[in-house]
N, C-alpha and C positions, 0 to 999 in steps of 0.2 A: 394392756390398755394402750389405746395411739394417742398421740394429739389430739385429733378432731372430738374424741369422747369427752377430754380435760375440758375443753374448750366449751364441748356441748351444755356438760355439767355445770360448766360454770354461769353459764349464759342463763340455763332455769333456774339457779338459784339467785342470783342478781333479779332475776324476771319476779320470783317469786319473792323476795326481803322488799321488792319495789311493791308487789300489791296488797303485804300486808300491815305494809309500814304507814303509820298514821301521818299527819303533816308533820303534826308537831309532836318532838322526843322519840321521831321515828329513827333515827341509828339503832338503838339497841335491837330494833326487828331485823334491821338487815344483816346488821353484825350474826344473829344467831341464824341466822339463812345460811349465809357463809360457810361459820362456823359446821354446820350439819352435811352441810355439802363437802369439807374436809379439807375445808382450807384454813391454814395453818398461820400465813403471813400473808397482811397485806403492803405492797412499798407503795410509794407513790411520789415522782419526780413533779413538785406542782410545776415551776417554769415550762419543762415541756407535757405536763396534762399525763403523765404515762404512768399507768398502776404495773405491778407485778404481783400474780397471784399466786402463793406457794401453796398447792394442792395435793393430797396426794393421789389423784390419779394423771399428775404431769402440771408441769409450770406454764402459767400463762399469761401474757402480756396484750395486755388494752390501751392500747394510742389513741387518746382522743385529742380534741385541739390544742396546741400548744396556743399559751398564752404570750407566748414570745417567740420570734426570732433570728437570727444572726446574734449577734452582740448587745447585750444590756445589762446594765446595772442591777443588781439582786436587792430589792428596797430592804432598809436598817429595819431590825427587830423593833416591833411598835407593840409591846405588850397592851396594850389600848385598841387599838386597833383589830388583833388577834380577839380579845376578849369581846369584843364587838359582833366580828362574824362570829364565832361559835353562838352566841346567847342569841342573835338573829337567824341562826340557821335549826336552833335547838327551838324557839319558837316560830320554826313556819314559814318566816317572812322572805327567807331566798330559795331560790333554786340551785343547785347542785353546781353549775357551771357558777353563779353568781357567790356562792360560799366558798367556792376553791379561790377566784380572785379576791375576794376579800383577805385570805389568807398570805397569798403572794406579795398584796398590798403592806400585809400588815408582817412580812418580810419573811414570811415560811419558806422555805426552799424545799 
């Protein structure tokens, strides 16, 4: 197997956990997309937006926008805050880019 295959794979299973995941309590569909597709581990650096996908037909790394750059302060753990996004993003009401800062907000790293 090369890169580009890891990459492909990964890419229709993402495509696929997005169009059968409902609005709301939709992680567990994409989780088991994932999962099926044979990925193992996911990381994810929120400050700079960068997943790592541990697969096994190769590792793969997605950069989307950092939320920050050069030099910033890492905001304080706000267990309120955290609890906040996840139950606004578990019901619906943010989008993907908008529940990752919520998180950073609420001092996730």
């Amino acid at each position: 197997m090369n890169e580009t295959d890891a990459i492909s794979h990964l890419q229709v299973a993402l495509e696929r956990g997005a169009a059968v995941r409902p609005k709301v309590g939709g992680f567990p569909h994409l989780a088991e997309s994932l999962h099926r597709a044979g990925v193992s581990h996911c990381r994810m650096a929120v400050p700079s937006n960068a997943f790592l996908y541990l697969t096994e037909r190769g590792n793969v790394v997605v950069q989307g926008e950092p939320l920050v750059t050069g030099f910033a302060a890492a905001p304080p753990f706000d267990r309120a805050g955290l609890i906040a996004a996840l139950r606004a993003d578990q019901a619906g009401e943010t989008t993907f880019p908008e529940f990752v800062r919520g998180c950073w907000n609420a001092g996730i790293v």
